[in-house]
C-alpha positions in Angstrom: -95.6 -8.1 1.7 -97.8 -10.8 -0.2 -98.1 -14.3 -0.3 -96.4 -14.2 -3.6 -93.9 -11.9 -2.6 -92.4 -14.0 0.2 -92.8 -16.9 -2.5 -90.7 -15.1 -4.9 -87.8 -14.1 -2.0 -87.8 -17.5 -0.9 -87.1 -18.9 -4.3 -84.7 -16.0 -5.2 -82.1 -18.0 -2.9 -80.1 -20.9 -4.7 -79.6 -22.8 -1.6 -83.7 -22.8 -1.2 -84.4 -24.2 -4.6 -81.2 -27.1 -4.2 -83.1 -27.4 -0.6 -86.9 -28.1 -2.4 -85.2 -30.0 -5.0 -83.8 -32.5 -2.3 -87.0 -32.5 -0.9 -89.6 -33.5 -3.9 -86.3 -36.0 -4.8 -87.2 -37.8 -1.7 -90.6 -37.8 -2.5 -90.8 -39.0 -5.9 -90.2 -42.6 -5.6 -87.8 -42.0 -8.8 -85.5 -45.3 -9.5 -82.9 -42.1 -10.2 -83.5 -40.4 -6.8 -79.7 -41.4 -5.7 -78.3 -39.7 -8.8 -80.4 -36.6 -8.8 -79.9 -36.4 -4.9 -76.0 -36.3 -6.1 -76.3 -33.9 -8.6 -77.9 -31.6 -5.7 -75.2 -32.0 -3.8 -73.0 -31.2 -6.2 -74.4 -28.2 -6.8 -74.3 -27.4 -3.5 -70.6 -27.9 -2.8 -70.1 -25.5 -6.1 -72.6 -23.0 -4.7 -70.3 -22.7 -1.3 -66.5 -23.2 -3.2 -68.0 -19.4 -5.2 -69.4 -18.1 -1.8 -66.1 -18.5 0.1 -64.2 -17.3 -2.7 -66.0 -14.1 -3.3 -65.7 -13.7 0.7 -62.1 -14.3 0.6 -61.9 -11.8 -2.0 -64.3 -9.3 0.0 -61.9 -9.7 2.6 -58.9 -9.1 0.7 -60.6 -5.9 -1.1 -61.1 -4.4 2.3 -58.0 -5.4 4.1 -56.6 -3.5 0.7 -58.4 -0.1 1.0 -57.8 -0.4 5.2 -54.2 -0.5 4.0 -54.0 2.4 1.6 -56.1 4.3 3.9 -53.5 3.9 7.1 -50.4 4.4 4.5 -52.2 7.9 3.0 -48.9 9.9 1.4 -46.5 8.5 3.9 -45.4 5.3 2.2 -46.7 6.4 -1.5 -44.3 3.4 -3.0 -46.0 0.3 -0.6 -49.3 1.8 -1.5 -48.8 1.7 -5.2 -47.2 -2.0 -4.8 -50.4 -3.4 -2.6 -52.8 -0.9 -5.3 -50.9 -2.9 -8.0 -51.0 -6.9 -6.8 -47.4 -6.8 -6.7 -47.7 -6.8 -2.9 -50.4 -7.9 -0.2 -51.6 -5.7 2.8 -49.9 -7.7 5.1 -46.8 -7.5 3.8 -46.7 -3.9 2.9 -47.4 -3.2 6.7 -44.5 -5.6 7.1 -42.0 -3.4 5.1 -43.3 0.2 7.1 -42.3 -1.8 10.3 -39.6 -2.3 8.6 -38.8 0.9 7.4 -39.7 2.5 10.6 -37.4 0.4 12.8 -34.4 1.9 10.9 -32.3 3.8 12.4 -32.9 7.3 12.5 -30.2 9.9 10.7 -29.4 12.6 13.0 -27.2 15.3 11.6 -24.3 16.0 14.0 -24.2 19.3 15.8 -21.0 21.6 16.8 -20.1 24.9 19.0 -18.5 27.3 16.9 -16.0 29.9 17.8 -19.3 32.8 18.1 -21.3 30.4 20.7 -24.1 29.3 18.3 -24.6 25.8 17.1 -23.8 24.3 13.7 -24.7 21.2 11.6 -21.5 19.6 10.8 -22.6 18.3 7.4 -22.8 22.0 5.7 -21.8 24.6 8.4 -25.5 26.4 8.5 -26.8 27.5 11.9 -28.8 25.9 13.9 -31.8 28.0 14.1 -30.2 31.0 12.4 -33.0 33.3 12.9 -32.5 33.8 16.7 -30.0 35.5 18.0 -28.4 35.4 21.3 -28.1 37.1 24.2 -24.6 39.0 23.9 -22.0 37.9 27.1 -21.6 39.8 29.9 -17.8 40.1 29.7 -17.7 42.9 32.2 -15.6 42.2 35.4 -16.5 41.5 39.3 -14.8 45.3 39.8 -16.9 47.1 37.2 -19.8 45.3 37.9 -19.1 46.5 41.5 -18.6 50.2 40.0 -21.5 49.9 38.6 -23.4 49.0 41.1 -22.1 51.9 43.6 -23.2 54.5 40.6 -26.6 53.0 40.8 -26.6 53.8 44.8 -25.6 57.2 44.3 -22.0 57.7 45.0 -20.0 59.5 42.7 -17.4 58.2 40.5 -14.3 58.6 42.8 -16.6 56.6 45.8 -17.1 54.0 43.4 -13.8 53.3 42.2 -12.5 53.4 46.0 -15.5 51.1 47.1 -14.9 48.5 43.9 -11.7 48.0 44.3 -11.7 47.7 48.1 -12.8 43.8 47.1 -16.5 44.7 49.3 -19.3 42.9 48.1 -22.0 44.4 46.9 -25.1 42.2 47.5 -24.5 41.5 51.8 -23.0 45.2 52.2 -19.2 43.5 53.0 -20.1 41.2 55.1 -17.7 38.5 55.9 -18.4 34.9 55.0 -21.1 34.0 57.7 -22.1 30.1 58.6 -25.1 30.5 56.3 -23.7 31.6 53.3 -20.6 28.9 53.7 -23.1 26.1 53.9 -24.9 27.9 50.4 -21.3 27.8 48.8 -20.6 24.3 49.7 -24.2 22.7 48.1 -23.6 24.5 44.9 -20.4 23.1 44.4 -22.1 19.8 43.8 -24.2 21.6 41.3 -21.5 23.8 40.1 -19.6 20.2 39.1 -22.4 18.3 37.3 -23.1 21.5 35.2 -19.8 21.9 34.0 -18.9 18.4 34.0 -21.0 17.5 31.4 -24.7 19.3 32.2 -24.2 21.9 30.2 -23.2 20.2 27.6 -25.6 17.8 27.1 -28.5 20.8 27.5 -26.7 22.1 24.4 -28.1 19.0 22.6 -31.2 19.2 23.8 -31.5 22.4 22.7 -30.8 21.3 19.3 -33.2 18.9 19.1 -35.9 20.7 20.2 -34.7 23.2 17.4 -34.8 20.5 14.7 -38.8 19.8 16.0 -39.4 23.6 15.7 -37.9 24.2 12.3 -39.9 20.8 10.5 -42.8 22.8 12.3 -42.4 26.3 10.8 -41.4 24.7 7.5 -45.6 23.6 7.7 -44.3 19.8 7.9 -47.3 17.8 9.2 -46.2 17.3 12.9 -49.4 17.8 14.5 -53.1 18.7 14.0 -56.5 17.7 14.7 -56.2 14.2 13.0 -52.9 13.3 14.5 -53.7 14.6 17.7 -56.6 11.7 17.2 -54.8 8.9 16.0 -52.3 9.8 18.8 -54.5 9.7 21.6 -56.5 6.3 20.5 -53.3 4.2 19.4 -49.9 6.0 19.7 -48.3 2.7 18.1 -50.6 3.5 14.9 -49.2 6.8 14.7 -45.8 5.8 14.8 -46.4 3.4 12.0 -48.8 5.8 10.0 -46.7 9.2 10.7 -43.3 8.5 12.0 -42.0 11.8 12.1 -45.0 13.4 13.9 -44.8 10.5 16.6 -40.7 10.8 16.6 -41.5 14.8 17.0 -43.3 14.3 20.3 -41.5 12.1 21.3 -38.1 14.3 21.3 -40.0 17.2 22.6 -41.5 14.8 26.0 -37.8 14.0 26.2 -35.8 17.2 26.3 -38.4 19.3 28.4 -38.1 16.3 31.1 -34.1 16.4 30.9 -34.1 19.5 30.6 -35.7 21.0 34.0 -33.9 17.8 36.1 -30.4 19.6 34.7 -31.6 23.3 35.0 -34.2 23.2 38.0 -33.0 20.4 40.0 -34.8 20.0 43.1 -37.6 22.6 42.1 -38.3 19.9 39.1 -40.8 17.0 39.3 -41.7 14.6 36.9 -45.4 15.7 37.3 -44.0 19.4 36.4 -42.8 18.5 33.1 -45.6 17.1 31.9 -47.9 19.9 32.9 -45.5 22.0 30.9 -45.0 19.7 28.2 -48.8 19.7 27.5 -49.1 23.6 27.2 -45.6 23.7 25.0 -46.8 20.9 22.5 -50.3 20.2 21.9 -50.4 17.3 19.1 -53.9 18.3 17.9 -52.7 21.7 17.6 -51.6 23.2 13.9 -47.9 23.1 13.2 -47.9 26.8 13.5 -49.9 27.0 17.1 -47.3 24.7 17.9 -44.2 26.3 16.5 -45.1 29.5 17.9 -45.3 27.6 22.0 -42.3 25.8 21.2 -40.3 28.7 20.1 -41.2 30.6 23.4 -40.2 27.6 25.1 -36.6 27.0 23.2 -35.9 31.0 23.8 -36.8 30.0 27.5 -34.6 26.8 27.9 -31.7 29.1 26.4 -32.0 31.8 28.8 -32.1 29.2 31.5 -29.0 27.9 30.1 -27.3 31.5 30.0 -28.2 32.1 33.1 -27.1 28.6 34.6 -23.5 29.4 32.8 -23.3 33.0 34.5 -23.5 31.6 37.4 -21.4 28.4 37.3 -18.6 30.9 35.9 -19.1 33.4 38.5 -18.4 30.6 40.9 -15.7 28.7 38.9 -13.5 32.4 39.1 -14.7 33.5 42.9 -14.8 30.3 44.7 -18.1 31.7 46.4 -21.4 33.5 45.4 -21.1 35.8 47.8 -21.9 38.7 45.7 -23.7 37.1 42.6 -26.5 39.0 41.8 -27.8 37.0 38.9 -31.2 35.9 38.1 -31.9 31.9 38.8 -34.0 30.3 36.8 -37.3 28.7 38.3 -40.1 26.3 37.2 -42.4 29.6 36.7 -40.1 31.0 34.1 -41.2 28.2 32.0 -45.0 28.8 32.6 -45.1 32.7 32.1 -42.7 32.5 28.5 -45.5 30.1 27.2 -48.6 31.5 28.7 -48.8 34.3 26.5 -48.9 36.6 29.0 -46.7 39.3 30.0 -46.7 39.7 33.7 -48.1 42.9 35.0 -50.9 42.5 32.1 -54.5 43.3 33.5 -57.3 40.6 31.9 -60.9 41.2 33.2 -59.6 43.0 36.3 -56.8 40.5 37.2 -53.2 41.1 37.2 -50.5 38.1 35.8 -47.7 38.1 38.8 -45.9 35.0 36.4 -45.9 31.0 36.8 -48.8 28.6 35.6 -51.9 30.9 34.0 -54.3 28.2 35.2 -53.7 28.7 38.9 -55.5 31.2 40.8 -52.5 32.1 43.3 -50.8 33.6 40.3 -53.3 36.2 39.5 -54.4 39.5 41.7 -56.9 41.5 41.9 -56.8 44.8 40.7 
């Protein structure tokens, strides 16, 4: 750059040419210096009133666009206000605090008459695509027949052996010391489940059903840029996405209530949230999502079923001497949402069930 060229930049700048005006003012031995010098200032003071308000209005320009850009589709209404004047940034993230802090509506759920779940507001099903697992109304003595077929004896041994009142898992054994002890710490169990456990699993259930139908309806629950915003500020995400941040946080919830009331002392705080992060991935798309949280909600319903079998088996034979029902365990969860069956061979290594990502639960072939 030239001599003339740095000349020209450094008369380009008002305050430069008000500063060399000054200057040569001072200079000139002009009677009139005091009112020129005056005139400069005045000039100057103009110069800065523009300057602050074009930076107030850069400021306000940008706080606008930052604004629209956090409120995207969510809050179409507050971003045409704060688009239109009628409402400043501040203000319209004001009103989605407000907004947000609402109450939220949740529709009321019942038991009907058939065992499945029901809104109350207009009698549809809660997830009416799945079905459930039919009762086992069969009785101790025919399970017992049953059983006795499945050894081998004929029909007329089985009848005699099931309705001699013999047990068939402990080959009629009488009640030892062991097996009273066993009876006696269920029945705490066997109380908090049908005091109010099971019960309260029921609505967990349906929550975690409301999550998975807003995801296979394609609502915007999760995906890459949620996952995102998630991770660097959570309380953005609530503000930004309510719904997806509500979402999570109802699925963190019932997973964690869920195992204390189903697993008890297998469970562990540490558990959940290992399972919680392979059932619901927030950068994950709605559909990955909806297709780990199904096989999850099929899961916590067998649990349930299973927990109910056995709480009844108890509640009618004071005992469970003789309950050959499966129990459900922390690795029922893992396998249902691996995506693996177990028994299936992948580069030479058989799944035995529980957590894919540990080594223990794979063999050789």
């Amino acid at each position: 750059m030239g001599l003339l060229d740095n000349v020209g930049s450094f008369l380009g700048d008002k305050d430069n040419r008000l500063n060399l005006a000054s200057g040569f003012a001072g200079m000139s031995g002009n009677p009139n210096t005091n009112s020129i010098m005056a005139g400069i200032e005045g000039q100057r003071a103009a110069l800065a009133a523009r300057r602050e308000k074009t930076s107030a209005s850069d400021k306000l320009t940008a706080q606008t666009a930052q604004a629209l850009k956090l409120l995207g589709t969510t809050y179409p209404d507050i971003a045409q206000a704060i688009q239109g004047g009628f409402m400043s940034p501040k203000e319209g993230m004001a009103e989605v605090m407000r907004r947000k802090n609402l109450p939220a509506k949740e529709r009321k759920i019942v038991k009907g008459a058939d065992d499945y779940n029901y809104y109350a507001d207009d009698a549809s099903r809660v997830l009416g695509d799945v079905t459930a697992t039919p009762k086992d109304n069969r009785t101790i003595q025919q399970k017992n027949y049953e059983y006795w077929i499945e050894k081998g004896l004929t029909d007329e041994q089985a009848k005699a052996q099931s309705k001699s009142g013999q047990t068939i898992n402990i080959g009629g054994e009488n009640q030892t010391a062991g097996r009273k002890k066993v009876d006696e710490a269920y029945a705490a169990d066997y109380l908090q489940w049908t005091q109010g456990g099971g019960s309260d699993m029921t609505g967990q259930l349906a929550q975690i059903g409301t999550v998975l139908g807003q995801l296979e309806a394609g609502e915007s629950l999760t995906g890459p840029a949620i996952g995102m915003l998630g991770s660097y500020s959570p309380m953005a995400l609530s503000i930004i996405n309510p719904k997806a941040a509500n979402a999570k946080e109802q699925v963190e919830e019932v997973v964690q209530r869920n195992l204390r009331v189903v697993l008890g002392a297998q469970f562990t705080a540490q558990e959940g949230e290992r399972l919680i992060s392979r059932a619901y991935n927030p950068a994950l798309p709605p559909k990955q999502n909806a297709s780990r949280l199904r096989k999850l909600f099929m899961q916590m319903e067998a649990a349930a079923k299973q927990r109910d079998s056995m709480a009844s088996y108890f509640g009618t034979n004071g005992t469970l001497i003789g309950y050959d029902g499966k129990q459900p365990s922390i690795n029922d969860f893992y396998s249902a949402i691996s995506g693996f069956s177990v028994g299936q061979v992948v580069n030479g290594y058989a799944f035995m069930g529980g957590d894919p990502t540990i080594k223990a639960n794979w063999s050789e072939q």
